[in-house]
N, C-alpha and C positions, 0 to 999 in steps of 0.2 A: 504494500500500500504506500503509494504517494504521500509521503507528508508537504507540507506549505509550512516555509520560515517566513517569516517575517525580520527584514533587518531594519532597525532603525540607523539614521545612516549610512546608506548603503550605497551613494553615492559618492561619498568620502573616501581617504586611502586607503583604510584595513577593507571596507565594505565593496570600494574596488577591487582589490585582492580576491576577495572573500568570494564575491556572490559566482563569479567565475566557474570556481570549487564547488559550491551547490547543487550548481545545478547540471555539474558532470556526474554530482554523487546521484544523480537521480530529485533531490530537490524541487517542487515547486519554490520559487520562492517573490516576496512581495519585499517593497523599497517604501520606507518614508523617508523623506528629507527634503530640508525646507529648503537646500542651493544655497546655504547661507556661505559655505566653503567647500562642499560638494559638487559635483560636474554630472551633470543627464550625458555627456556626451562620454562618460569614463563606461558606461553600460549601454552603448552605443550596438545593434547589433543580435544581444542576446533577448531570450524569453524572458523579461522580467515585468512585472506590474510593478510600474514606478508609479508614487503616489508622492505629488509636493503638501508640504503638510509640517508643523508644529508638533514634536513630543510634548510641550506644555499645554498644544489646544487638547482639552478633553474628546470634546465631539468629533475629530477626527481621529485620535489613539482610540476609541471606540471603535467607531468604521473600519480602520483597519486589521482591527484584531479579529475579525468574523472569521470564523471557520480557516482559521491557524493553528496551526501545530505546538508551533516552539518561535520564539525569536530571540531573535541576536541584538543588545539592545548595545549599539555602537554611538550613537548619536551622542552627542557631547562636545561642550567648551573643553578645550585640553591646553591651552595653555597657561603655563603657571603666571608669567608675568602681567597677560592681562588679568587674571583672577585679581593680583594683587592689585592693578591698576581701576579695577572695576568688580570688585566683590559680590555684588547684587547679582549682577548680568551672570555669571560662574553659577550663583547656587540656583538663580530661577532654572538656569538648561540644566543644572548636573545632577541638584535632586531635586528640585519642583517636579523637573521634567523626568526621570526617574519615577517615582513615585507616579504620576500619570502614567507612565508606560507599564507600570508593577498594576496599578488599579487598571486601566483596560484590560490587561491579562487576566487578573480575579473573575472581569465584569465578564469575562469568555470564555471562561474555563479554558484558558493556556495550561499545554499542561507542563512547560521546561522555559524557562529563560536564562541564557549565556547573558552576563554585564560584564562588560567590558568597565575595569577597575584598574588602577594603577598601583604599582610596588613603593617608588621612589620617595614621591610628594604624598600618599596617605601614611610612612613607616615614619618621615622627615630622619633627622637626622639619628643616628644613631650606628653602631657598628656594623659592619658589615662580615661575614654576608646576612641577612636577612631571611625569613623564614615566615611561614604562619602562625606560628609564636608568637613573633616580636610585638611591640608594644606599640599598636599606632600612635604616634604624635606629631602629627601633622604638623608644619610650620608655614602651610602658606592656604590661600580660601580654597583654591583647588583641589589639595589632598584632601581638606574637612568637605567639601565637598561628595567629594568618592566614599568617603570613610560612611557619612551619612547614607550615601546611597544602596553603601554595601549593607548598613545597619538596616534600609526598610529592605532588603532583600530577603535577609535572612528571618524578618518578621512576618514575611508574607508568605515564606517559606512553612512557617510553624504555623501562623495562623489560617492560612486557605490552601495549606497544600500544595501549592505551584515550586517544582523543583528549581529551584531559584541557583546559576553558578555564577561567583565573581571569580574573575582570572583578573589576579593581577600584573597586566603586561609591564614588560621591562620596555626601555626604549625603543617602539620600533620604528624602521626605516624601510626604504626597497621603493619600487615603483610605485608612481600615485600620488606621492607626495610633496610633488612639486608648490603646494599653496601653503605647506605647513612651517611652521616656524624654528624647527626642532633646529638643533646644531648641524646634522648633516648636510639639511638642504641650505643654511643660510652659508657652510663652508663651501658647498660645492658652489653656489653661483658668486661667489668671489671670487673662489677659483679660476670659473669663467669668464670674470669683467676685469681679474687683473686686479681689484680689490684686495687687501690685507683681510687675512680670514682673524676677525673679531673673537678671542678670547677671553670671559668674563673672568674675573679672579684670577690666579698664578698657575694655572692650568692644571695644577693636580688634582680639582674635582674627578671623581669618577663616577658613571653611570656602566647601566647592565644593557647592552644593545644586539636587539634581535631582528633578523629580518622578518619581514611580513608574512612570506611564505611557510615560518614558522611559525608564527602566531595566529597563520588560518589553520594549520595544521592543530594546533592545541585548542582551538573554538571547537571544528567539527567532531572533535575528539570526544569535548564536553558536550556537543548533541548529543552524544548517543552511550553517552556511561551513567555506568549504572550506581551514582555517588548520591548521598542525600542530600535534600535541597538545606539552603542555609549555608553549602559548603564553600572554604575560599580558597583557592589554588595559584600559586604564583607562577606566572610563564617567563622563563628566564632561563639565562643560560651559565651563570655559576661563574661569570669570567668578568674581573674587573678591567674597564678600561678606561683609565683618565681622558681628560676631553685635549690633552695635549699628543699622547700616542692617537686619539681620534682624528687629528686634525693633522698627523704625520701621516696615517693610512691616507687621507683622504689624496694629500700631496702626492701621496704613492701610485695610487692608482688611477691619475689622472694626467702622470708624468709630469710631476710639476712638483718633483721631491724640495729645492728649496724657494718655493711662495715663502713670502713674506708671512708673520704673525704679530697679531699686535692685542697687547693686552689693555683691559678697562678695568674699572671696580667691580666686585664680585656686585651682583644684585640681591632685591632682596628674594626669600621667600624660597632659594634655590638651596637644594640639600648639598652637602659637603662631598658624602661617599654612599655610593650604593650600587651594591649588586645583591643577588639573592640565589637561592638555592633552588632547583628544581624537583627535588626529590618525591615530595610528593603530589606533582603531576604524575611522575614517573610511577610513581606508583599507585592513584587513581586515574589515570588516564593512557597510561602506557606512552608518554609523551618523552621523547627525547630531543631536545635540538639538533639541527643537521647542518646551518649552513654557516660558514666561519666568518667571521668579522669582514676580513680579505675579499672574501669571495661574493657576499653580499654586497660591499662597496662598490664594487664591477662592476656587478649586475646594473644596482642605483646609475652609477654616472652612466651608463651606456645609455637607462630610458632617457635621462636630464636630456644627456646632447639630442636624442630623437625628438621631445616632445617640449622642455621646457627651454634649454637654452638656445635650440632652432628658433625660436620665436622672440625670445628676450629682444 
């Protein structure tokens, strides 16, 4: 039997990634997203029901959840700097809008939802590596954000029975991502204008950074395991990398080993060190990482020059 996902999102970078893989698995599957930093033209092509639409309008997270299976609840502000720069705007999309997407799923008997949660910004700062354990303390609106989010999940879990999974993703990157604001894309199109690739603080920050095709690999994983809802699982790959060896690979594989680097003041709201453990995906979901720092970065710059720096 055909199931029907629904992804919130799904015109954005993971959800590009993502719906691809669906619907090779056999998948129905449907799209909301408002286009706010999403592209109709990234699902250009395939069977999908794109629906433009608000995770915070009720009457529309209604409508769409009709006769759905499961959804992938990707939709989300994810960057920590505007959170800081605009607090409101962060919690109304990250749990307002959350919680709407958990209440239309109740209001339709959803019976599974994947949230897309993050490691870094809901753990803040703290030792590494990080775990399901660790003690959230968020330091910026962003991760309190998540943190909340993950909190109505697991209470919707316990209260209506909808198998509720937060995964929380490590840094990801890969194709698609050409609008997003992450470190890799704002170094690769420096790299491209001849620009100084912009280093916040003294470069030893470190982040946990996965490619995409990993992290669809551990979403559709969590469709179909058999975990109890409420449950939190972190996708990651157990490998610390400072944002200054990030910013040498980058130089590396775009033949441009000595670019210029130029440091600023650390900002606020950004964690110091983080990477985490993957162990128990690995052991709820049979989830392994597969694709290596190096080898992901290739893949990225080769879509950039096709689709984002062709155009710049």
């Amino acid at each position: 039997m055909t199931e029907r996902v629904l992804v919130t999102g799904g015109c954005g970078f993971v959800g590009a990634n993502l719906v691809p893989r669906l619907l090779e698995a056999g998948h129905e599957v449907r799209v909301l997203d408002d286009f706010r930093t999403g592209r109709r033209e990234y699902l250009d092509g395939l069977e999908v029901d794109v629906i433009q639409g608000d995770i915070c309008d009720e009457q529309t997270v209604v409508k769409v959840m009709q006769d759905v299976d499961s959804v992938v609840h990707l939709a989300a502000a994810g960057s920590v700097i505007d959170s800081v720069a605009d607090p409101t705007a962060n919690f109304q999309t990250n749990a307002v809008g959350t919680f709407t997407v958990l209440n239309g799923a109740r209001q339709a008997s959803v019976e599974r939802m994947v949230f897309s949660s993050t490691g870094g910004a809901l753990i803040g700062n703290a030792t590494p590596p990080v775990n399901e354990r660790s003690l959230p303390k968020p330091i910026s609106p962003y991760g309190a954000s998540k943190l909340a989010a993950e909190a109505y999940c697991h209470a919707f879990a316990k209260s209506f029975d909808i198998r509720t999974i937060a995964l929380r993703f490590a840094n990801v990157y890969g194709p698609y991502s050409g609008h997003k604001k992450g470190a890799i894309s704002v170094f690769f199109k420096a790299l491209h204008t001849g620009q100084p690739i912009v280093i916040y603080g003294d470069g030893q920050a470190s982040r946990d950074f996965m490619y995409v095709a990993d992290i669809c690999n551990g979403i559709q994983r969590a469709l179909t395991a058999d975990v109890a809802g409420g449950t939190v699982i972190h996708l990651a790959t157990g490998v610390e990398t400072s944002v200054r060896e990030l910013a040498e690979a980058c130089r590396r594989v775009t033949g441009r080993p000595s670019h210029s680097i130029e440091y600023r003041p650390k900002r606020v709201g950004e964690v110091e060190r983080n990477f985490a453990t993957f162990d128990l995906a690995h052991e709820l979901l049979g989830f392994t990482p597969s694709v290596s720092l190096e080898a992901g970065l290739a893949e990225t710059w080769e879509w950039y020059q096709r689709h984002v720096l062709s155009t710049a």
